[in-house]
MARTI-635641 format. One line per field, with one value per residue (C-alpha): residue in three letters; x, y, z. Coordinates in Angstrom, 1 decimal. Each point is the difference from the previous one (the first is absolute). Layout:
REM residues N
rest	(ALA, ...)
px	(X, ...)
py	(Y, ...)
pz	(Z, ...)
***
This chain:
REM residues 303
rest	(UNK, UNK, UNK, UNK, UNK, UNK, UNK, UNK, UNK, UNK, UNK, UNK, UNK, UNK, UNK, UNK, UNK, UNK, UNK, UNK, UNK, UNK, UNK, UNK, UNK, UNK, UNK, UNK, UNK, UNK, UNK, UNK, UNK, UNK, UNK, UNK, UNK, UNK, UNK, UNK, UNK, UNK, UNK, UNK, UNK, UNK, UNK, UNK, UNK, UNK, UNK, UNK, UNK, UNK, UNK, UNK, UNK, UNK, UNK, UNK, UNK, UNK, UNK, UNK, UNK, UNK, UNK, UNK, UNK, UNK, UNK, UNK, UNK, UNK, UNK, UNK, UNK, UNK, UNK, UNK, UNK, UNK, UNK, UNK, UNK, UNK, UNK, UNK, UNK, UNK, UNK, UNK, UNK, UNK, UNK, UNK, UNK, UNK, UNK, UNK, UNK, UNK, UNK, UNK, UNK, UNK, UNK, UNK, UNK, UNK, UNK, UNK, UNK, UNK, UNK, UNK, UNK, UNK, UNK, UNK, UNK, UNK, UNK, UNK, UNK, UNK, UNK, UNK, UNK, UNK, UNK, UNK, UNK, UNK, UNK, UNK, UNK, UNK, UNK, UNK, UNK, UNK, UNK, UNK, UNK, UNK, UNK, UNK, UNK, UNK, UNK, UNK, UNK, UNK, UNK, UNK, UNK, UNK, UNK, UNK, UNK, UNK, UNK, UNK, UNK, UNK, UNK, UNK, UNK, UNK, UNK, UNK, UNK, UNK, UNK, UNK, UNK, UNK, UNK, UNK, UNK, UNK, UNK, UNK, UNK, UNK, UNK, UNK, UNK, UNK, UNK, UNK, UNK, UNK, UNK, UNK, UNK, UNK, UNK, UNK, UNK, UNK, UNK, UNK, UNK, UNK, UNK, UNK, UNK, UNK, UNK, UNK, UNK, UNK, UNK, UNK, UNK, UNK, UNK, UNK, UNK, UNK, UNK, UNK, UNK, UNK, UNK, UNK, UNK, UNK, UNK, UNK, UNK, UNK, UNK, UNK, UNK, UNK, UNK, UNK, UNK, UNK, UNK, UNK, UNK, UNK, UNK, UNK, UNK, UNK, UNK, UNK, UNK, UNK, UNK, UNK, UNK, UNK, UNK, UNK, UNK, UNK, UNK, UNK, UNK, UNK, UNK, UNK, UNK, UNK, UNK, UNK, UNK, UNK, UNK, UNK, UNK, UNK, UNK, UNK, UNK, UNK, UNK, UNK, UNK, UNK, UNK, UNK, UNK, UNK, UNK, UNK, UNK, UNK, UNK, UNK, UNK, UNK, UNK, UNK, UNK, UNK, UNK)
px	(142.4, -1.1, -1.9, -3.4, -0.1, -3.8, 0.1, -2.9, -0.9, 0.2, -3.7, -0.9, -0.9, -3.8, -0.6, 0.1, -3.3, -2.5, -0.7, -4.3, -2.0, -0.5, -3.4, 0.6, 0.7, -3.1, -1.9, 0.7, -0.2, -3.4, -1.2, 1.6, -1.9, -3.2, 0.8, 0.0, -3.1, -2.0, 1.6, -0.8, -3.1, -2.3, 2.2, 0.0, -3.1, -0.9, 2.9, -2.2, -3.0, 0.6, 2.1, -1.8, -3.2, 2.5, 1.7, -3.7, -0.7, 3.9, -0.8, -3.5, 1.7, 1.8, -2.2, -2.5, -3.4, -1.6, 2.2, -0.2, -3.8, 0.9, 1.3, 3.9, 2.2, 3.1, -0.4, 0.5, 1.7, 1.7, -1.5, 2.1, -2.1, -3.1, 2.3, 0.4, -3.7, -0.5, 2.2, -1.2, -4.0, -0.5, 0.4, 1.9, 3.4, -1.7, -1.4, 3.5, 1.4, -3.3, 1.1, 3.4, -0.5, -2.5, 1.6, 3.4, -0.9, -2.1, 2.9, 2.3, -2.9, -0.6, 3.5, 1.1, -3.3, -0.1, 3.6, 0.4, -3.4, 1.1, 3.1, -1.5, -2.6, 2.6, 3.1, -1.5, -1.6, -3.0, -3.6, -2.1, 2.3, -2.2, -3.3, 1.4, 1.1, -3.1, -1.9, 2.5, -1.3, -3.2, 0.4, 1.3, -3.2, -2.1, -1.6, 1.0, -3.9, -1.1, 1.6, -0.5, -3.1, 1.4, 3.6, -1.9, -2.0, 3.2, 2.4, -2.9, -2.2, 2.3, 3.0, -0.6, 2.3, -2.7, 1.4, 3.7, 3.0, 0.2, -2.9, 1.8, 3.9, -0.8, -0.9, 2.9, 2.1, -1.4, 1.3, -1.3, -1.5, 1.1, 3.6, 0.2, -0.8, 2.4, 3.1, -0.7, 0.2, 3.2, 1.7, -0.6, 2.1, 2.8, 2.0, -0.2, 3.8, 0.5, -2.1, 1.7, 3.6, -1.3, -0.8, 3.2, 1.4, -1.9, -2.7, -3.9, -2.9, -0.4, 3.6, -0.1, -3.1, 1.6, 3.6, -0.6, -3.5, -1.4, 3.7, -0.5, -4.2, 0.2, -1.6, -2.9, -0.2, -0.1, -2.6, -2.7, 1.9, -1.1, -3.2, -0.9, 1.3, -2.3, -2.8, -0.2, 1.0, -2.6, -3.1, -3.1, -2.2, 1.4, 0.1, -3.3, -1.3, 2.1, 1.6, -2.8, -1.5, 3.1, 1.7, 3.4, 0.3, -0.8, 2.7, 1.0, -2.1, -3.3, 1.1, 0.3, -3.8, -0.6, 2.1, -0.9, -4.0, 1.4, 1.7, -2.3, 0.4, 3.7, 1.3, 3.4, 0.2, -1.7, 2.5, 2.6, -0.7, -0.6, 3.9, 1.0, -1.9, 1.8, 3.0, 1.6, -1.4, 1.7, 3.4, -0.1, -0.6, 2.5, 2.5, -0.8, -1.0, 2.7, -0.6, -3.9, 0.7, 2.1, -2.0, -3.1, 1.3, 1.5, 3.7, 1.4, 3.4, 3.1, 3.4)
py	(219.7, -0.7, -2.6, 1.8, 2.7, -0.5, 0.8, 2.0, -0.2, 3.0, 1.3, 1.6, 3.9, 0.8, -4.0, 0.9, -0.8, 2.3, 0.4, -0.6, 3.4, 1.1, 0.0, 4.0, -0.3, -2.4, 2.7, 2.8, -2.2, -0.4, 3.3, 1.1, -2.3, 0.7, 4.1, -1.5, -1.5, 2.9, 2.6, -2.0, -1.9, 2.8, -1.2, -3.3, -0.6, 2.1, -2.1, -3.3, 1.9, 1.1, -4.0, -2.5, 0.2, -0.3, -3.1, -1.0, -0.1, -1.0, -3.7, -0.4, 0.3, -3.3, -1.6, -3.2, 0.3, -1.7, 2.0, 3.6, -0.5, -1.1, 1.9, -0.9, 2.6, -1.9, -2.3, -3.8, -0.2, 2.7, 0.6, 1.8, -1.2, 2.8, 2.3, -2.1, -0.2, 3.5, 0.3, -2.9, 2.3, 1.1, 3.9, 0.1, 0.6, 2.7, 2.0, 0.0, 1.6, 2.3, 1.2, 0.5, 2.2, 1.8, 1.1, 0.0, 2.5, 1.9, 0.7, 1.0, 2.3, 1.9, 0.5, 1.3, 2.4, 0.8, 1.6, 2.6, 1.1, 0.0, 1.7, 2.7, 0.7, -0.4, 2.0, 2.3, 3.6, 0.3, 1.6, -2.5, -2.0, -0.2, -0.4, -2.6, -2.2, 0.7, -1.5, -3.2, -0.4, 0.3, -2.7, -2.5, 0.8, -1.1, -3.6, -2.3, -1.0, 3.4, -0.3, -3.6, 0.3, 3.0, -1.7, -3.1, 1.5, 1.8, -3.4, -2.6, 2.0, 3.0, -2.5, -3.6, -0.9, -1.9, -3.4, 1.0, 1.7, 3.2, 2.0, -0.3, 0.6, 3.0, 2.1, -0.5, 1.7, 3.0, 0.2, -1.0, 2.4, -1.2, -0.9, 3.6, 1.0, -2.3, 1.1, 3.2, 0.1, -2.0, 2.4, 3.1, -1.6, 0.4, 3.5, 1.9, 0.5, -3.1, 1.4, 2.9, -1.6, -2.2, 3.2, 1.8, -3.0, 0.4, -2.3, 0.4, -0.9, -3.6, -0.3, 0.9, -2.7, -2.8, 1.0, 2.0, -1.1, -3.2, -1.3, 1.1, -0.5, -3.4, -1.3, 2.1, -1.6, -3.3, 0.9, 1.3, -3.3, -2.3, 1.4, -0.1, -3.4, -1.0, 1.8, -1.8, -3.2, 0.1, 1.4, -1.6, 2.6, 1.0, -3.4, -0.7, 2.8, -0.2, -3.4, -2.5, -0.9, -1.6, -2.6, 0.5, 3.2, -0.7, 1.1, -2.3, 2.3, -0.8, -3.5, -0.9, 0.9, -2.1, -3.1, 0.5, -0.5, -3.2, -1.1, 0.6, -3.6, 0.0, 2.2, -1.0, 1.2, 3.2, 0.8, -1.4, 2.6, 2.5, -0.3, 0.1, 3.1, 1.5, -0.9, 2.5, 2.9, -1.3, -0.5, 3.3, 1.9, -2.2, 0.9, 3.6, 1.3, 2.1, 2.0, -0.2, 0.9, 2.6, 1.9, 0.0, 1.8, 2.3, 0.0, 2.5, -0.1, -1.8, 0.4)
pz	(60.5, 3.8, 0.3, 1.8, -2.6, -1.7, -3.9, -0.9, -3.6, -1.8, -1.5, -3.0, 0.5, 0.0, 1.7, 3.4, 1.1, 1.1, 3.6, 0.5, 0.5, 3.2, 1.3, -0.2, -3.7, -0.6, 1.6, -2.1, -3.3, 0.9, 0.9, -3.7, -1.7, 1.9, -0.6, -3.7, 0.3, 1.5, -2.6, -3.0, 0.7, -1.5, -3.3, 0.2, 1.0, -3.6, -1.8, 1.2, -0.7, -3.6, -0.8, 1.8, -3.3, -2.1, 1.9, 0.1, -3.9, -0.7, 2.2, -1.2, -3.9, 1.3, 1.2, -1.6, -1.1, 3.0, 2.7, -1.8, 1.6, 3.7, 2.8, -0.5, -0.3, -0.8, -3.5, 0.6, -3.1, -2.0, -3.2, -2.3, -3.2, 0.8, -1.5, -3.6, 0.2, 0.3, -3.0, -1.8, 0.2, -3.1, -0.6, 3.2, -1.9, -2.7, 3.3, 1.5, -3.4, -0.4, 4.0, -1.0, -3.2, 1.8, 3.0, -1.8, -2.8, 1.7, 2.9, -2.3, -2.0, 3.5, 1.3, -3.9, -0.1, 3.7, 0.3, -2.4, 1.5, 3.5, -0.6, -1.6, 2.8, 2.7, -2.2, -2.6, 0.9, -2.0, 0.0, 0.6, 2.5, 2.9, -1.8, -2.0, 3.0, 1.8, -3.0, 0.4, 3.5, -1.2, -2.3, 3.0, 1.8, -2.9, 0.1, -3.0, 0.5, -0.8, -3.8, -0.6, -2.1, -2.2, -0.3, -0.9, -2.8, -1.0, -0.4, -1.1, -2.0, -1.6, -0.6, 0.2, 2.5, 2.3, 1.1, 0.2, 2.6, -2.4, 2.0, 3.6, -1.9, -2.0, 2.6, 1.7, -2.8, 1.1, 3.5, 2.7, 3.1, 3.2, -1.7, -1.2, 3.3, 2.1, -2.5, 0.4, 3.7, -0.2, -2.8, 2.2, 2.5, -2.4, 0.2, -3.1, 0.6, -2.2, -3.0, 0.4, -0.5, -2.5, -2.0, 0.3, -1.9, -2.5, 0.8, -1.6, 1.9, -1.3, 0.5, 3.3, 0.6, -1.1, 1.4, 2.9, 1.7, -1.2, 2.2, 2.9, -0.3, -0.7, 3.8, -1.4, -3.0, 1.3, 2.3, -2.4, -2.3, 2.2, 1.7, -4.0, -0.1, 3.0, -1.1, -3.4, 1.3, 2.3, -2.0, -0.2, -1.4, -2.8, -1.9, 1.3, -2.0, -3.1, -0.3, 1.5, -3.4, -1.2, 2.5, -2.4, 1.3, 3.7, 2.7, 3.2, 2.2, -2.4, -0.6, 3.5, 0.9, -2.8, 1.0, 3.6, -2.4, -1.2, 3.1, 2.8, 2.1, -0.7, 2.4, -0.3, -4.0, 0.6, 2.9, -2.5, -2.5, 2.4, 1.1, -3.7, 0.0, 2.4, -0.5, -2.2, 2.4, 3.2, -2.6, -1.4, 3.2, 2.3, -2.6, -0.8, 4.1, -0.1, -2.5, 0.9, 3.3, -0.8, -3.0, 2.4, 2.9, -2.5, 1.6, -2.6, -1.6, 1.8, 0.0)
***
């Protein structure tokens, strides 16, 4: 081999290394991302809007009882025992299982009596139809507050069941009006073809509701699920009226006003058990926005 001959060494493919941008590329990097910028600031300045409280109350959780009532926004020290302490209150525990039998149950009560209901409006020809969903709508324009005092005399007085969950779940076995109305709208979105071929094969109507529809309805059903879900996780009214006499049968939403009572210098509990409150919302609905998104805008049948 001649002596002036210079041995390269061999590289490995893909380890060539990359020539710098030029000052060309550079440029148009930065115009993309500022093009980003001015298409989704509206967005993210709503993102930062709608997260930054909730950053707010999630630090101030972690924070000491001395710093909770300064101006910091960062905590000095991270303290993770607020959260046994709000679970250590006692009642805290019984108002989590109170929440979850109440807005458990009574979702499942609304989406079980809501659908047969909807389908019928949206599927069935009838006398009556129109008049009957007008009086639906009527009902969803109707005030809770307007009823309270009758409803009250009704489940305290008649029955008994003053100082329990049973006057807000009941009800909900007997359908519910805006779910009624928000299934309906998503059923008639479904062609009629499929009832029809359901029929042919010898299908009867409930058949054909739990084979045929309830399938392809189900982002409707887990909207009205989880606005239900929401709704009764959320409510502060009703077990004001029925369940304040008896702290056993508080829910989280009740029991919070009351801890908040207990807690009113402590800052850093009460924002504590304001984050175990909400919690189980922001799980269910990062988990379930699909769907949500999806039944809501009423998309209609895929595939």
């Amino acid at each position: 081999m001649p002596q002036d001959m210079v041995h390269v060494r061999e590289r490995p493919m893909g380890s060539e290394p990359k020539a710098p941008a030029s000052p060309a590329e550079r440029t148009a990097r930065r115009r993309a991302l500022l093009e980003w910028i001015a298409v989704h600031s509206l967005g993210v300045a709503a993102a930062l809007f709608f997260t930054l409280p909730f950053v707010f109350v999630f630090l101030t959780s972690l924070m000491s009882d001395s710093q909770a009532l300064s101006r910091d926004l960062i905590p000095h020290t991270w303290e993770w025992s607020n959260y046994r302490k709000v679970f250590d209150t006692p009642g805290f525990l019984t108002w989590w299982k109170n929440t979850l039998i109440y807005a458990g149950l009574g979702t499942v009560l609304t989406v079980v009596s809501s659908v047969p209901v909807a389908y019928a409006l949206a599927k069935f020809r009838f006398r009556g139809r129109n008049l009957t969903l007008m009086l639906v709508i009527s009902m969803m324009m109707l005030p809770p507050q307007v009823v309270v005092i009758p409803m009250y005399l009704f489940w305290a007085k008649q029955l008994d069941l003053s100082g329990t969950l049973w006057p807000m779940i009941i009800p909900m076995a007997f359908g519910d009006a805006f779910s009624i109305f928000l299934l309906r709208q998503f059923l008639t979105t479904i062609p009629n073809e499929y009832m029809d071929a359901a029929k042919v094969d010898g299908c009867g109507e409930l058949r054909t509701l739990l084979k045929v529809i309830l399938p392809m309805a189900r982002p409707g059903i887990a909207a009205i699920a989880l606005f239900q879900f929401f709704n009764a996780w959320n409510d502060y009214f009703g077990p004001q009226i029925y369940a304040s006499e008896n702290p056993g049968a508080w829910t989280l939403s009740y029991g919070l006003e009351s801890f908040k009572g207990a807690h009113h210098t402590d800052w850093n509990l009460t924002m504590a058990a304001t984050v175990l409150v909400l919690a189980p919302v922001i799980l269910v609905f990062f988990f379930a926005q699909k769907a949500f998104v999806e039944g809501v805008t009423l998309t209609g049948v895929k595939g």
